[in-house]
N, C-alpha and C positions, 0 to 999 in steps of 0.2 A: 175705292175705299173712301167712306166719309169723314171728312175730318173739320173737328170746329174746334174749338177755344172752349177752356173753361175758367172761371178763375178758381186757384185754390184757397182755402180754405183759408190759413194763413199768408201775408204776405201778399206777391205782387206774380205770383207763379200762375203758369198758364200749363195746360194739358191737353192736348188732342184729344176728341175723342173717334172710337175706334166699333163700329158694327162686329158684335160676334161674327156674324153671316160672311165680311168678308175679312176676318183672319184664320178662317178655318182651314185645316189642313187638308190639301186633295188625299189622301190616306184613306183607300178604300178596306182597311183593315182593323179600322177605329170603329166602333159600335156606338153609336150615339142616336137615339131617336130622336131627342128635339137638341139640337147643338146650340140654337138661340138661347137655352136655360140655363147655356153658362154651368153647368154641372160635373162638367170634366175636364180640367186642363190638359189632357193629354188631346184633345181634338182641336185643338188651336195651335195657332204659330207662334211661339213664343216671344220670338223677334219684332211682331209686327205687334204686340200688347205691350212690351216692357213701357214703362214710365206713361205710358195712357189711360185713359179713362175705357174701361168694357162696357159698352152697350148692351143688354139681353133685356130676353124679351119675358114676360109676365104670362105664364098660360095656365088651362086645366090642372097640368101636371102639381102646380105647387097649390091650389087649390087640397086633391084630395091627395097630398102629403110625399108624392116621387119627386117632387123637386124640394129644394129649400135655398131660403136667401144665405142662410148659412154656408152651405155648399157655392153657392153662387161668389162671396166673399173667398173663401177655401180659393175656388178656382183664379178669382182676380188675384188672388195672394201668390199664387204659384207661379202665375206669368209674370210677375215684379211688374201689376199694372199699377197705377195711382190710386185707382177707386174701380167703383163700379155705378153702374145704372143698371134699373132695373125698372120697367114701363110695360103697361099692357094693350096688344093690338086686338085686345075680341073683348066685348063685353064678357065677362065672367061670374057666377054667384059666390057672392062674399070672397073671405081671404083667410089663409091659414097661417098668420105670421104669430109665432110667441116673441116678445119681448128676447135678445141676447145681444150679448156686447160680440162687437164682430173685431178683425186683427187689422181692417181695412175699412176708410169712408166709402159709404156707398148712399145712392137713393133709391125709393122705391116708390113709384107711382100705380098703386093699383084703379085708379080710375080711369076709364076707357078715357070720356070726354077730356079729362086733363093731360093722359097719355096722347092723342091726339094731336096737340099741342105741338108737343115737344116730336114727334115722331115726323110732324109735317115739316118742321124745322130743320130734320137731318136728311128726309126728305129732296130737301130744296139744294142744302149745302154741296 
């Protein structure tokens, strides 16, 4: 499991953060095609997300409209995580994000080369 430091937003607080990829639930009875997009809390372990940061991953899917950061928030909401992240590992054309106020801080890197960054980061950790 990767885990780094964050600092929070206010204050002096600090957050692990947490790879979808490895809190997912072995639950071969969960239907999830891309479980990196963070799009269903019932495929994760709830335990190993409470009070951290959710890692997911940026792909096609939210592109032409099956994923959303909306949902992606929804899901960090439901594991009682701190935030979310949200970063992309493939180049992608454009991005399908409208403007909404979400119930949870999160970010959202849709640049490959800036994703990159942070991705070689957790990476290393």
């Amino acid at each position: 499991m990767c885990m780094m430091w964050a600092a929070g937003a206010l204050g002096d607080q600090m957050y692990d953060l947490v790879l979808a990829d490895d809190v997912l639930l072995k639950n071969p009875g969960i239907n999830s095609n891309s479980p990196m997009n963070c799009q269903q809390p019932e495929s994760f372990d709830k335990t190993l997300v409470q009070g951290k940061i959710l890692i997911c991953t940026y792909s096609f899917s939210f592109v032409y409209g099956a994923a959303t950061v909306r949902r992606v928030a929804d899901t960090a909401r439901n594991l009682s995580a701190a935030g979310f992240f949200l970063f992309a590992k493939t180049n992608l054309p454009g991005n399908k994000f409208n403007p909404v106020p979400l119930a949870i801080p999160g970010i959202v890197i849709t640049d490959l080369k800036d994703s990159m960054v942070m991705y070689q980061i957790l990476d290393t950790s």
